[in-house]
FISE-868623 format. One line per 10 residues: for each residue x, y, z of C-alpha. Coordinates in steps of 0.25 Angstrom, whole numbers, plus 5000, padded with zeros to 4 digits. Layout:
% FISE-868623
X Y Z ~ ...
//
This chain:
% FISE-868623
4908 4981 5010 ~ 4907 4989 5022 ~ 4912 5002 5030 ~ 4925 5000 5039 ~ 4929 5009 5049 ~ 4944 5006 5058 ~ 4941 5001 5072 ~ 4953 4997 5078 ~ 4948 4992 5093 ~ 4953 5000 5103
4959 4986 5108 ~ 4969 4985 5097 ~ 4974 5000 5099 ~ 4977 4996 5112 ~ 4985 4983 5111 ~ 4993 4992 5099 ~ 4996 5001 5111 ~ 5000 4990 5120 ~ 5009 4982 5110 ~ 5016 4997 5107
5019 4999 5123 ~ 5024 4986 5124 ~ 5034 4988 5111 ~ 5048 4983 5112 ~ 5055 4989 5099 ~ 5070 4983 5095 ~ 5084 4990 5095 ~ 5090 4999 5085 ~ 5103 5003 5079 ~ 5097 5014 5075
5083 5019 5081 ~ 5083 5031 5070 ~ 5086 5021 5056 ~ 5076 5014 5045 ~ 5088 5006 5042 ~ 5085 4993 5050 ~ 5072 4996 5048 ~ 5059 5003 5057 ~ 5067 5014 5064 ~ 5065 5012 5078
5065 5026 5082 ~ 5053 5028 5074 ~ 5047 5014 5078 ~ 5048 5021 5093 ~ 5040 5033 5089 ~ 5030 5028 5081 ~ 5027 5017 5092 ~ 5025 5028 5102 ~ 5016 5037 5091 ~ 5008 5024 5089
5007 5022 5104 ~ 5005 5037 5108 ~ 5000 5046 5098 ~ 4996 5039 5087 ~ 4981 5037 5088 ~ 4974 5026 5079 ~ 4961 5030 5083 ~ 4963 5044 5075 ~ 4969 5037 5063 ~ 4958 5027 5062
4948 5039 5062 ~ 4954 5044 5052 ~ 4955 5032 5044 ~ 4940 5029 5046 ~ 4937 5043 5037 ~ 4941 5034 5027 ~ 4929 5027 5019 ~ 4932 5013 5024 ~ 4925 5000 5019 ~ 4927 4985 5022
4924 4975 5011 ~ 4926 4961 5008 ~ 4934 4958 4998 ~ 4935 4941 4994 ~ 4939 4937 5009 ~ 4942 4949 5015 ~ 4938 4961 5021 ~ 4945 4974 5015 ~ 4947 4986 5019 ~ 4946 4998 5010
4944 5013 5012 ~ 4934 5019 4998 ~ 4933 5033 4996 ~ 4926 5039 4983 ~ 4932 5049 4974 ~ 4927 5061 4973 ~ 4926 5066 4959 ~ 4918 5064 4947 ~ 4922 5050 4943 ~ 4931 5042 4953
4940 5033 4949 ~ 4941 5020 4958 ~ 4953 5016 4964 ~ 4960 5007 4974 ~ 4971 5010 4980 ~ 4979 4998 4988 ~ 4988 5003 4998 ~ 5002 4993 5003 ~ 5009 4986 5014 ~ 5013 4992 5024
5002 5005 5021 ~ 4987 5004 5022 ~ 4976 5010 5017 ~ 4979 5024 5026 ~ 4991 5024 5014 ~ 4980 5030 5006 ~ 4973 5038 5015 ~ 4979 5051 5010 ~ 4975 5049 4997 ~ 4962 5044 4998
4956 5058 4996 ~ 4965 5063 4985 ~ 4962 5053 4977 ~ 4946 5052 4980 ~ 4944 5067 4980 ~ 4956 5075 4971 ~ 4947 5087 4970 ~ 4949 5088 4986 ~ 4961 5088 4984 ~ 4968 5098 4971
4964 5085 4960 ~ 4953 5081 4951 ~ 4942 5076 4955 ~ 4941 5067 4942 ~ 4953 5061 4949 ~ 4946 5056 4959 ~ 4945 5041 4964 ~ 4937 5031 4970 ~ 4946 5025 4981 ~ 4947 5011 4987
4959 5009 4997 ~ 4959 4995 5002 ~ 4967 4988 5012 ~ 4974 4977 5008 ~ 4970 4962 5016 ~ 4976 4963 5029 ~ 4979 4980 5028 ~ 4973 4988 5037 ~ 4957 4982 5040 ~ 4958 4973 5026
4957 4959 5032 ~ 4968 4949 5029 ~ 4968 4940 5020 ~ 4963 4925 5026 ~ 4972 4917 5015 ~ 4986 4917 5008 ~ 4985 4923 4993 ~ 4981 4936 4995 ~ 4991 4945 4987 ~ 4992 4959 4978
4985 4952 4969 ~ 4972 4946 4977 ~ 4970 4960 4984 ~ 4968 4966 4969 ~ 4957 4956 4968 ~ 4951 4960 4982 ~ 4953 4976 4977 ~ 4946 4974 4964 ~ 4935 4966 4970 ~ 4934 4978 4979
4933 4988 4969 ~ 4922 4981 4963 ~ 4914 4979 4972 ~ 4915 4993 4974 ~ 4910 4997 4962 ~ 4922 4997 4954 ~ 4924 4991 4942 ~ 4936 4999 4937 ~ 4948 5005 4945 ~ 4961 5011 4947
4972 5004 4957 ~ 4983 5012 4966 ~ 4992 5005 4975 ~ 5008 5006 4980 ~ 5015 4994 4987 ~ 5005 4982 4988 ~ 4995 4991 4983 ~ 5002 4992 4971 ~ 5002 4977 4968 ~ 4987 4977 4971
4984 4988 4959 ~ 4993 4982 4950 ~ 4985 4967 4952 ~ 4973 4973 4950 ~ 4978 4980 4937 ~ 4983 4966 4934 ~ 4971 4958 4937 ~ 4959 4966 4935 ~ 4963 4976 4923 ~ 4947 4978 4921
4946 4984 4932 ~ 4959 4995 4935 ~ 4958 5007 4928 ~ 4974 5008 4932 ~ 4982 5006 4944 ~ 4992 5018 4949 ~ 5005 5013 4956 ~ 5016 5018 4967 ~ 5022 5006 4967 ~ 5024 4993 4958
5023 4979 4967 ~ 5034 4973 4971 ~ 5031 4960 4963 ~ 5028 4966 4951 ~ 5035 4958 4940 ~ 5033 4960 4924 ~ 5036 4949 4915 ~ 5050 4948 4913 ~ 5058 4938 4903 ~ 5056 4932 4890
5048 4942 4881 ~ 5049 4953 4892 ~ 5057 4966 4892 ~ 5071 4964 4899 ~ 5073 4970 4912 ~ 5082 4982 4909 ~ 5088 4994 4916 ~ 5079 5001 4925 ~ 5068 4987 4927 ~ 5082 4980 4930
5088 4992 4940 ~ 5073 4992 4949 ~ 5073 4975 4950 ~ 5087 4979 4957 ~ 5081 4990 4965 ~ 5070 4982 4969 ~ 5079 4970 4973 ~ 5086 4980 4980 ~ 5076 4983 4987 ~ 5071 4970 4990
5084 4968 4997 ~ 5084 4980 5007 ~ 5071 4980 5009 ~ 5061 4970 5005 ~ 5064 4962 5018 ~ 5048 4967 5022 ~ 5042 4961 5011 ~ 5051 4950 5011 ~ 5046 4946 5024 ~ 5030 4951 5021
5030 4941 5008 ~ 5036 4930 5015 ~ 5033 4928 5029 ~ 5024 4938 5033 ~ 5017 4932 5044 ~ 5031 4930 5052 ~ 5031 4945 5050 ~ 5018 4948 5055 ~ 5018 4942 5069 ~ 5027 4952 5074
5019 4966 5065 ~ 5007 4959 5071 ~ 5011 4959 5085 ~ 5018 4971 5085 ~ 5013 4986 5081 ~ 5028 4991 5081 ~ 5033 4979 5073 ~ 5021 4982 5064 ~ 5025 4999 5064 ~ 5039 4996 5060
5037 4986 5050 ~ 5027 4996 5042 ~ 5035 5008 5045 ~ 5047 5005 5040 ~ 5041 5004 5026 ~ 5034 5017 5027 ~ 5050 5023 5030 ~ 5056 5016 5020 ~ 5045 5017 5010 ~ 5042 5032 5010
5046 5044 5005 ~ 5050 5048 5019 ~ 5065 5051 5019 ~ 5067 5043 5029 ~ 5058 5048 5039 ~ 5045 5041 5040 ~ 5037 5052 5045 ~ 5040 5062 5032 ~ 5031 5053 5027 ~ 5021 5047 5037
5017 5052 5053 ~ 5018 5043 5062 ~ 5001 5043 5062 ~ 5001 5038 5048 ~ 5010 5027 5049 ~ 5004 5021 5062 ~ 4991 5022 5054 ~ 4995 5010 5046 ~ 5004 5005 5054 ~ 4991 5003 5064
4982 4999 5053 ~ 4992 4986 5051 ~ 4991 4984 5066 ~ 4976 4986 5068 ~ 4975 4977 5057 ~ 4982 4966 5065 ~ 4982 4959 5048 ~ 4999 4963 5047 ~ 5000 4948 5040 ~ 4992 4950 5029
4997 4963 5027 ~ 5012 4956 5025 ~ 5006 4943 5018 ~ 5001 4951 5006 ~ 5018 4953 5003 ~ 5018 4938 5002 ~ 5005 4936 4994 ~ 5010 4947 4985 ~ 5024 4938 4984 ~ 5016 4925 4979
5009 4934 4970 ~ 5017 4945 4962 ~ 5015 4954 4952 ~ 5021 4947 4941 ~ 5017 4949 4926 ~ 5019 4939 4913 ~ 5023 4942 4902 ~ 5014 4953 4894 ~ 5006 4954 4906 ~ 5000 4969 4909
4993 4978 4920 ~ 4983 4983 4909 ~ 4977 4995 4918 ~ 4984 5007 4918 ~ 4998 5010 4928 ~ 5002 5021 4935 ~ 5015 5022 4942 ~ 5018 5032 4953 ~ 5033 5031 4958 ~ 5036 5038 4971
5049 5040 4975 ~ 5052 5032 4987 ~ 5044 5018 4982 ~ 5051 5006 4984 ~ 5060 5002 4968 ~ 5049 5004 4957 ~ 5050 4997 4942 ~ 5054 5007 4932 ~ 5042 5010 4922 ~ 5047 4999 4912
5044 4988 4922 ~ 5033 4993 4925 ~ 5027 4994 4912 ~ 5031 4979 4908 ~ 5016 4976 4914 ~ 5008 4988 4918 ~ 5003 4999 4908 ~ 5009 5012 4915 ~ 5003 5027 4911 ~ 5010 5034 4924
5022 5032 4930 ~ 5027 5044 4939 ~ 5036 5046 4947 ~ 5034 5053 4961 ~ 5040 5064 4969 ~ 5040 5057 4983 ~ 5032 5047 4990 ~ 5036 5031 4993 ~ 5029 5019 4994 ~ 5017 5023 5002
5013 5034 4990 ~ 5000 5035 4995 ~ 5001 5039 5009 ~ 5015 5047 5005 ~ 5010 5055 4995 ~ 4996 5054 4992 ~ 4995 5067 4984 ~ 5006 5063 4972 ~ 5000 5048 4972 ~ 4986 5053 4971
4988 5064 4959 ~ 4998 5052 4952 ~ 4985 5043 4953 ~ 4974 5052 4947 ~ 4986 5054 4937 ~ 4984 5039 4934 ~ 4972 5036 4935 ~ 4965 5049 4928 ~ 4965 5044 4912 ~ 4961 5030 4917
4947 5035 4924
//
């Protein structure tokens, strides 16, 4: 295990500025509309905030102020930023971000969950966090063979925690982070105090048939929704679970390809009205975006959605999540279960619903996530 500081070599900035001058971006019908997809009006300015303003150097500065380490895990080398609570008894926690975030998802929550007292909390609430990129994120290395799922990166994250002095903790995650918590909740029960949620996987079956509750009402009305969903617009994942690497040539070779493929879900995804920069700045989301290019890994970071298709979270019959749930619900995430699908395998003590926020609850609105998970997690320290 050993310190990491971000280095992108100034060589790689300046073939990004090179591929950017030479861009060739397609027609419109309508510059302005999200309907076909990236709008291209804002494709056109943030290539020229990317090209012109934005200034990686600073970001990565910033980023360095976080307390970064490398360690290898099994195989591979991961990535993970570790900062300890400040407070009389820390809880330990990892936190696993999503496709297409990062680790920066969490940044602005770092502190309000290490040091509440800093910030109008408790500093009994105080955690001991370990945000780690997932293989092939960000600087995590990719994996080197087929097989590596939700399911095998809970194993890497346990390993981790242990290794780190941790026999017994608490999971958060949203998107693949949330299927990450709730394999580790399945595999390891010995070891999760609880695991809090802003999302349920997508995969996320209970056992249904003989001897099982029938699926009525409101578990029937979201399988519609979801499949509803699918329909309009899971053509992303579609493509991610089944042909990833076709997809990745063209993200690979090109940073706009890359942008507009990741933007798009941070519009569609966020609690945004529409407009993307309600929610993010342009800085922000070329942040990430330039943390998937500097990574030069954009495979692995699609593989993982067909790893995660060959194994799902699917439950047998009288199968439960022993540790503890918690549920946050914010109002612009993709279709969630009802509560009663929920509870046919996991043990729920929270389940609330939330003013505002989308899919990335971290990054959107640190502040209500951060007080719902000291919610959680306080009777369980």
């Amino acid at each position: 295990m050993q310190p990491f500081r971000i280095a992108v070599p100034q060589h790689a900035i300046e073939d990004l500025y090179r591929r950017l001058d030479r861009a060739r971006l397609p027609g419109s019908v309508d510059e302005g509309s999200w309907e076909d997809g990236a709008s291209l009006s804002f494709i056109k300015r943030l290539v020229h905030h990317w090209r012109y303003t934005f200034d990686w150097r600073t970001a990565e500065a910033r980023l360095n102020e976080l307390p970064q380490f490398m360690a290898k895990i099994g195989q591979l080398d991961v990535h993970f930023v570790y900062q300890k609570g400040v407070g009389p008894a820390p809880l330990p926690l990892v936190l696993t971000h999503g496709w297409p975030g990062s680790f920066i998802e969490m940044e602005r929550i770092l502190p309000l969950l290490t040091d509440p007292g800093s910030h109008g909390g408790d500093p009994g609430d105080a955690f001991d966090v370990v945000v780690p990129s997932l293989p092939g994120f960000g600087f995590s290395q990719a994996p080197t063979e087929a097989g590596v799922s939700s399911r095998q990166v809970a194993q890497m994250w346990k390993e981790l925690m242990l290794r780190l002095g941790y026999s017994r903790f608490g999971a958060q995650g949203g998107d693949i982070g949330a299927g990450v918590s709730t394999w580790l909740a399945k595999l390891y029960p010995e070891h999760l105090v609880g695991i809090q949620l802003n999302y349920i996987p997508g995969s996320f079956r209970p056992a249904l048939g003989q001897g099982q509750a029938p699926v009525r009402g409101e578990e029937e009305a979201f399988l519609e929704r979801a499949a509803a969903w699918v329909a309009d617009e899971g053509a992303y994942a579609a493509q991610q679970g089944t042909k990833p690497l076709t997809l990745a040539y063209s993200l690979a070779d090109s940073p706009i390809g890359l942008a507009a493929w990741i933007v798009e879900k941070f519009q569609t995804w966020s609690d945004c009205a529409g407009d993307i920069e309600n929610t993010f700045t342009m800085d922000e989301l070329l942040t990430d975006i330039s943390l998937y290019w500097f990574g030069g890994q954009v495979e692995a970071s699609l593989r993982i959605y067909k790893e995660n298709r060959a194994q799902p979270l699917v439950f047998t019959p009288g199968e439960r999540v022993v540790p503890p749930m918690g549920m946050a619900l914010f109002p612009k995430e993709l279709p969630l279960p009802p509560r009663a699908w929920v509870e046919r395998v996991f043990d729920v003590r929270r389940w609330t619903p939330m003013p505002r926020g989308g899919h990335f609850a971290a990054w959107e609105q640190p502040a209500l996530l951060a007080e719902e998970m000291r919610a959680f997690f306080r009777p369980l320290r």
